[in-house]
C-alpha positions, 0 to 999 in steps of 0.5 A: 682530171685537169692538168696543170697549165705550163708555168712561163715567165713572161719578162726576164727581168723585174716589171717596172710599174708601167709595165705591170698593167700590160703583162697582167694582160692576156697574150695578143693572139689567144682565142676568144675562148681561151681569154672567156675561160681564162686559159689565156692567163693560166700558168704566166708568170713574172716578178715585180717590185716589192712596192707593188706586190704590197699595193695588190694586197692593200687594193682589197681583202685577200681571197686566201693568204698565207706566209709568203702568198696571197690570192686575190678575191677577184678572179680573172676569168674563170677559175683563173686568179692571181696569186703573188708570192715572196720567195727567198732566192739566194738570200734574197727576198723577191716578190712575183706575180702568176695566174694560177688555175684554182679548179686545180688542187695544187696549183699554187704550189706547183707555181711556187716550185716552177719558178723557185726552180726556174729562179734558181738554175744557173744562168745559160742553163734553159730545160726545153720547156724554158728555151721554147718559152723564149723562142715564143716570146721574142718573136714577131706576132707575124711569125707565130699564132694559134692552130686553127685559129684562121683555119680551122679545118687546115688542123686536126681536132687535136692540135687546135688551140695550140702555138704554131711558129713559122720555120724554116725547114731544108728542102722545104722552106719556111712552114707552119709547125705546132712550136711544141713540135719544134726539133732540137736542131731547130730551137738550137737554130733559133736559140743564140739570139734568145740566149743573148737576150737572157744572159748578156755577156 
């Protein structure tokens, strides 16, 4: 049985209208495969303007649409399509954009609730999950890739396809390290410029 994809917002803030057209795009360093499948996509997420939430759904009929969410008819690759909601936070009715898996019973929900959870934390406060999101976001593509992407026999089977980083390591210096691996120490050594970014003083 397929497992949900991670839920990552992709943009600490509202998209802009130029912007919505680059984050609608696949990561820069996905395998071919994972953009032909959809993998790529599923699971990113990030909000956007009420205007343009309103623009998707007028751009062609729905494919399902309920109270505070629609799926779009198109898919993007696969079974991956893209489903925008509006969600109340705080008192305050936003609007956001995500790829969800449809093979996958319950994926719009599960959405949902990720980023109803991720919207309502109190600031400063990042799960595990959201830290190494941030770290793999804000750095350089030269610092980052895919496992076995240029090497294949340089992994095992079972980590190919996943998101490396570059650390350094006492006693070893800089090295290759699955980022889902990353100890506590090391996100922690990563993670005050990336907690900057997020919440400003």
């Amino acid at each position: 049985m397929p497992e949900h994809p991670r839920f990552r917002k992709i943009l600490d803030r509202v998209a802009i209208r130029d912007e919505i057209h680059e984050l609608l795009k696949a990561p820069p360093d996905c395998s071919t495969e994972d953009l032909a499948s959809g993998r790529a996509y599923a699971g990113r997420w990030f909000e956007l303007p009420q205007a343009e939430h309103d623009a998707m759904l007028d751009l062609m009929p729905p494919a399902y649409m309920q109270p505070g969410m629609f799926v779009m008819s198109e898919p993007k690759a696969g079974s991956i399509a893209s489903v925008l909601f509006e969600i109340v936070v705080r008192g305050t009715r936003r609007c956001f954009h995500g790829y969800c898996d449809l093979s996958i019973h319950g994926s719009t929900e599960a959405m949902r609730a990720a980023i109803v959870e991720q919207e309502h934390a109190p600031i400063g406060i990042l799960t595990r999950d959201a830290k190494l999101e941030a770290i793999w976001e804000r750095t350089h593509p030269d610092y980052r890739g895919i496992a076995g992407e240029a090497n294949p026999d340089a992994w095992p089977r079972e980590q190919r396809g996943k998101r490396t980083i570059l650390v350094h390591q006492r006693g070893a210096g800089t090295v290759l390290k699955l980022l889902d691996d990353l100890t506590d120490e090391e996100i922690d050594a990563k993670l005050p410029l990336i907690v900057n970014i997020i919440n400003p003083a």
